[in-house]
Backbone as CSV, one residue per row, in Angstrom:
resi,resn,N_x,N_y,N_z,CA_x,CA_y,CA_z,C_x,C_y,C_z
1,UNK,12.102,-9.365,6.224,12.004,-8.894,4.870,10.585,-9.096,4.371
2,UNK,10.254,-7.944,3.566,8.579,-8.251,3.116,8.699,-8.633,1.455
3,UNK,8.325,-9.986,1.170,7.971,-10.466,-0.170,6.579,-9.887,-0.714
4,UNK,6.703,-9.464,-2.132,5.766,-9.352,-2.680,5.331,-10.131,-3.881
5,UNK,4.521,-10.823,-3.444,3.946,-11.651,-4.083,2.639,-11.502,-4.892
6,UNK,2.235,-11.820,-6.083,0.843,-11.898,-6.655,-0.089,-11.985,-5.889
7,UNK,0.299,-12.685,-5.098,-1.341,-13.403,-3.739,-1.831,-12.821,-2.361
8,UNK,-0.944,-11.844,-2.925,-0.722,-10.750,-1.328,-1.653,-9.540,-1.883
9,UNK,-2.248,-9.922,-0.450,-3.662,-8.603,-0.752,-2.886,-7.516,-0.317
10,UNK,-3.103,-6.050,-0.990,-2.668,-4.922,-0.875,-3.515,-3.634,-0.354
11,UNK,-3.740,-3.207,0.563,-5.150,-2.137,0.197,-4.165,-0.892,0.663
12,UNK,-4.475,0.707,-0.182,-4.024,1.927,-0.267,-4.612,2.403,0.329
13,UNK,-4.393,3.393,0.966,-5.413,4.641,1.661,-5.431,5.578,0.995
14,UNK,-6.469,5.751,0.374,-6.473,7.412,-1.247,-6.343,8.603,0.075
15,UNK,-7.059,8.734,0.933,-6.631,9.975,1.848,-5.097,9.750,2.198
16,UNK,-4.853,10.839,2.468,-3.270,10.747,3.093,-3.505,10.646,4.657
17,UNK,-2.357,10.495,5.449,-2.544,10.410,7.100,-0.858,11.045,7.653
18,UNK,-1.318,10.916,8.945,-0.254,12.087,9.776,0.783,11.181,9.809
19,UNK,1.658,11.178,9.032,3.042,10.567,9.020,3.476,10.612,10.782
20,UNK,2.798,11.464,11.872,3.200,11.474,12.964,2.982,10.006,13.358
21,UNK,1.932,9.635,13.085,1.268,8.423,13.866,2.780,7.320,13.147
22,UNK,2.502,6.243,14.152,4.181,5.076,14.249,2.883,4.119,14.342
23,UNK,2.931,3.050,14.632,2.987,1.357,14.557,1.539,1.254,15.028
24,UNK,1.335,1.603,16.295,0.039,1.425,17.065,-0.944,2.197,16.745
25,UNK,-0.764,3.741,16.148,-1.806,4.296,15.795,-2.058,3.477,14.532
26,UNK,-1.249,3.439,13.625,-1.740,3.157,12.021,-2.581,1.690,12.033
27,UNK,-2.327,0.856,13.081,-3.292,-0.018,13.488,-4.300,0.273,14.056
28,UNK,-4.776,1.023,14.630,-5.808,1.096,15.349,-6.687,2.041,13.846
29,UNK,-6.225,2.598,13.157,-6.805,3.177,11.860,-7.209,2.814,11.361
30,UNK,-6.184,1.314,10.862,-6.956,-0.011,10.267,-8.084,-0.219,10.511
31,UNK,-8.106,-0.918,11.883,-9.294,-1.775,12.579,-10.261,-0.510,12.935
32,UNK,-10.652,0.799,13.656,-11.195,1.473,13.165,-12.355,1.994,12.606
33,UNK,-11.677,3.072,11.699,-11.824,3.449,10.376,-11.840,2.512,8.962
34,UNK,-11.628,1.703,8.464,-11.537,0.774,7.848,-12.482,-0.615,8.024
35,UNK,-12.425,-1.005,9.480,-12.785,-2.496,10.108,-12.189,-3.187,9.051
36,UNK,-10.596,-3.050,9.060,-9.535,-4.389,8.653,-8.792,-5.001,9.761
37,UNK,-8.601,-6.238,9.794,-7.741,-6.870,10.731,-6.589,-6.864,9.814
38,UNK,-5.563,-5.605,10.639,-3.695,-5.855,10.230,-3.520,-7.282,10.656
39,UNK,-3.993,-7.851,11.321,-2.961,-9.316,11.695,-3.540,-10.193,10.782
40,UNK,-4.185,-9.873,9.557,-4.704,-11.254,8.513,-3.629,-11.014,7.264
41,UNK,-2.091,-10.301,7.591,-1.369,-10.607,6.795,-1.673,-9.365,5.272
42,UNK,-2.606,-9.045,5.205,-2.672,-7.715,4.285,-1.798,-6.436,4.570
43,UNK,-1.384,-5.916,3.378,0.090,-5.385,3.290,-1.196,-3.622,3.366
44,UNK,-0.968,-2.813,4.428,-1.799,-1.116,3.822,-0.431,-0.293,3.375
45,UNK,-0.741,0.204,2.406,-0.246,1.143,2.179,-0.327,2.797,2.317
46,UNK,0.073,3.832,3.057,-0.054,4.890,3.447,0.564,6.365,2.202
47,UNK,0.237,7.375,2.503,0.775,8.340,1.812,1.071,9.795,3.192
48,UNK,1.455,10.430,2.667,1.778,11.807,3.520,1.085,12.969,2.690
49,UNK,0.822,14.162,3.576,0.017,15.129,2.713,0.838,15.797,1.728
50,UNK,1.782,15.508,2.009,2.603,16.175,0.683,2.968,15.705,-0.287
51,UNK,2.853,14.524,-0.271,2.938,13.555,-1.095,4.084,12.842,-1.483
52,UNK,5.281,13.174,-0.645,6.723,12.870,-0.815,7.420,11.490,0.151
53,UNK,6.696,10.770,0.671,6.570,9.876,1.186,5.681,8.770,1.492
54,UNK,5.794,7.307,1.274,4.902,6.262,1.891,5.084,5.827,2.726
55,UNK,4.202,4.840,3.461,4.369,3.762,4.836,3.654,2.883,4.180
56,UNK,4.762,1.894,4.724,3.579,0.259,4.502,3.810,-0.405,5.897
57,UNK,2.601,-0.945,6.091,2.305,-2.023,7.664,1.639,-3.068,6.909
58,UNK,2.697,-4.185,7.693,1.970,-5.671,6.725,2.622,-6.449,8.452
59,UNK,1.817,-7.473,8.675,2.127,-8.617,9.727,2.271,-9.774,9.149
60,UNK,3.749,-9.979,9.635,3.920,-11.457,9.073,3.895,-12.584,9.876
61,UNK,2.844,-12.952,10.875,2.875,-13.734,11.365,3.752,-13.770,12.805
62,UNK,5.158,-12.565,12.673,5.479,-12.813,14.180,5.447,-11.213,14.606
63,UNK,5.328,-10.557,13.873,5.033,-8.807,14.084,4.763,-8.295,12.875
64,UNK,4.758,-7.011,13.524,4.474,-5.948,12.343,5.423,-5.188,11.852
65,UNK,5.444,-4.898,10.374,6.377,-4.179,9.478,6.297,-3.399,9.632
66,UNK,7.049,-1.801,9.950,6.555,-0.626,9.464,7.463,-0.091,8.459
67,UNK,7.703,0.382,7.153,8.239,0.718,6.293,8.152,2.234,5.996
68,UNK,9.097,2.885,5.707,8.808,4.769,5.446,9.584,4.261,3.576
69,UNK,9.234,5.049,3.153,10.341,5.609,1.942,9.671,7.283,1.692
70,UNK,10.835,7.755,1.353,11.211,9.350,1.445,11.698,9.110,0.374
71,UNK,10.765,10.372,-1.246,11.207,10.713,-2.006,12.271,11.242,-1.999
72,UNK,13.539,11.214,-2.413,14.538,12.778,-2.386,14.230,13.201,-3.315
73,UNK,13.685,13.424,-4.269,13.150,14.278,-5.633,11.366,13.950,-5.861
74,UNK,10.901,15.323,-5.913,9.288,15.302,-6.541,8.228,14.502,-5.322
75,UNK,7.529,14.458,-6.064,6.288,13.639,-5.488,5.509,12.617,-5.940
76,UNK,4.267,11.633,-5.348,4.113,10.811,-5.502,2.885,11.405,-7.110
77,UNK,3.484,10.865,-7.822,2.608,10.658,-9.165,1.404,10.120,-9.575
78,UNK,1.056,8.835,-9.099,0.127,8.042,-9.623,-0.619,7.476,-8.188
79,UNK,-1.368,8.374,-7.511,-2.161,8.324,-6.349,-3.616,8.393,-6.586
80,UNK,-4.283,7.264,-5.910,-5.718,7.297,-6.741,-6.512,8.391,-6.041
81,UNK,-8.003,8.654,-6.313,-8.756,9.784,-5.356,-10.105,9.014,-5.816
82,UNK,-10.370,9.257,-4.271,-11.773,8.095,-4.137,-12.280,8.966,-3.156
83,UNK,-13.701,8.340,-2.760,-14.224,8.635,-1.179,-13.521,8.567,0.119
84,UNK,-13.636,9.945,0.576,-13.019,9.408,1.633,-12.807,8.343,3.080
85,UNK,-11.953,8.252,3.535,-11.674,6.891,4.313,-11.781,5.769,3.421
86,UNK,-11.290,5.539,2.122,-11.173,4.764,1.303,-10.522,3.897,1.114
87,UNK,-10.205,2.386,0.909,-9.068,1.324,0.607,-9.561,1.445,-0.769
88,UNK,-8.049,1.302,-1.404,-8.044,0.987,-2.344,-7.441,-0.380,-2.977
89,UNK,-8.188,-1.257,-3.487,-6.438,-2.640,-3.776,-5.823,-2.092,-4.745
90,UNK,-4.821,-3.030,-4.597,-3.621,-2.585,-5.679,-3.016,-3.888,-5.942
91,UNK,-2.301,-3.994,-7.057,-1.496,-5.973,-7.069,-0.210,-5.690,-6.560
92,UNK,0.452,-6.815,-6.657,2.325,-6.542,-6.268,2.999,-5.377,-6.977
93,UNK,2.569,-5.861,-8.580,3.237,-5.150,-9.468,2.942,-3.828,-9.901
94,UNK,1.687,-3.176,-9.214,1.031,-1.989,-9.296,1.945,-1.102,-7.624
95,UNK,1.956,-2.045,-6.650,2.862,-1.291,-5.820,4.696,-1.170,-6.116
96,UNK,4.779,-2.109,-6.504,6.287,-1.665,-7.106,6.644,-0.723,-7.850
97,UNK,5.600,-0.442,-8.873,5.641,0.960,-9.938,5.541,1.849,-8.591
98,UNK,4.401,2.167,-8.006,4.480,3.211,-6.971,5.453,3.530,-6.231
99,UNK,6.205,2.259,-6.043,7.746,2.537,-4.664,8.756,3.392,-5.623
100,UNK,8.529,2.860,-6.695,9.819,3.609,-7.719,9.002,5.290,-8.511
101,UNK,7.991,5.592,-7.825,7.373,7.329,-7.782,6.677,6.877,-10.009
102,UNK,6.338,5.720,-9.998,5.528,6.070,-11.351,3.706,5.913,-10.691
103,UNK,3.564,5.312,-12.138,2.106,5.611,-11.937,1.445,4.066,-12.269
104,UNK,0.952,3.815,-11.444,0.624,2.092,-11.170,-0.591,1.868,-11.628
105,UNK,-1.629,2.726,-12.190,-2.844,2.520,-12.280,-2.736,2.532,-14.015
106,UNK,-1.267,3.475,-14.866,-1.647,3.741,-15.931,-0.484,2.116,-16.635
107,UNK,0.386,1.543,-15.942,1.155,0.686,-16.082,-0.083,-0.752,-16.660
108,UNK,0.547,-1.292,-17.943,-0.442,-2.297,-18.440,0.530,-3.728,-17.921
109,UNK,-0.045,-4.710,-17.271,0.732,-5.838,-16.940,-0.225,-6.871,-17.268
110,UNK,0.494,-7.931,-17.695,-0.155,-8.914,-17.965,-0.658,-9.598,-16.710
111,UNK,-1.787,-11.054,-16.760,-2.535,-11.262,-16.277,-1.777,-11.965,-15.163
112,UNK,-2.123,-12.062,-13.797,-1.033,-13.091,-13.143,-1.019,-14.297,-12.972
113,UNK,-2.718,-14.643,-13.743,-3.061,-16.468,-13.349,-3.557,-16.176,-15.241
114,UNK,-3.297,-16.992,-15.802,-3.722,-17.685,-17.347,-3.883,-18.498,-18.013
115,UNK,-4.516,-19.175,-18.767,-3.817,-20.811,-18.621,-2.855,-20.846,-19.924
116,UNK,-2.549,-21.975,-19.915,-0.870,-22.367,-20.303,-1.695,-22.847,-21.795
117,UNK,-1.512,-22.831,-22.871,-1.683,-23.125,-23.851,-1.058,-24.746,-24.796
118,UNK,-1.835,-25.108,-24.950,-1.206,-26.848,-25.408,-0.768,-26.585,-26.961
């Protein structure tokens, strides 16, 4: 099971990629195109060109995740556009808006570290 946590680095890919590619390509994309190490526990997040589906690959220490979700209605809404071959971060709570097809960039959340007031 993948926890999402505040402390969990997230990075997006603003290009989309070939939903063909499975486990070993989307790693080798990483490391790459990118120069990220998947095995330091950072969660990527993927898109499809149509925009009706994500992938996430995160390693937890004894393998790797691969995750699909398939819109059944519409498309992905709130997708950033950057340079290409781009990471983007994102927080926990900015990818959770995204899994549920809103828009994570326009979502206002409070701070996740603050201090406590006496």
């Amino acid at each position: 099971m993948i926890q999402l946590v505040p402390q969990m680095r997230i990075r997006l890919a603003c290009e989309p990629v070939d939903f063909r590619k499975g486990l070993d390509a989307l790693v080798a994309l990483c490391r790459a195109q990118w120069q990220q190490d998947p095995l330091d526990g950072t969660l990527f997040v993927f898109r499809n060109r149509t925009g009706t589906a994500v992938k996430l690959l995160v390693y937890d220490g004894q393998g790797f995740w691969l995750c699909l979700k398939r819109f059944s209605q519409g498309r992905l809404q709130g997708w950033p556009t950057a340079d290409s071959d781009a990471l983007q971060p994102l927080a926990a709570q900015q990818l959770l808006v995204l899994l549920y097809n809103g828009q994570p960039y326009a979502a206002a959340f409070a701070d996740d570290w603050r201090p406590v007031k006496k």
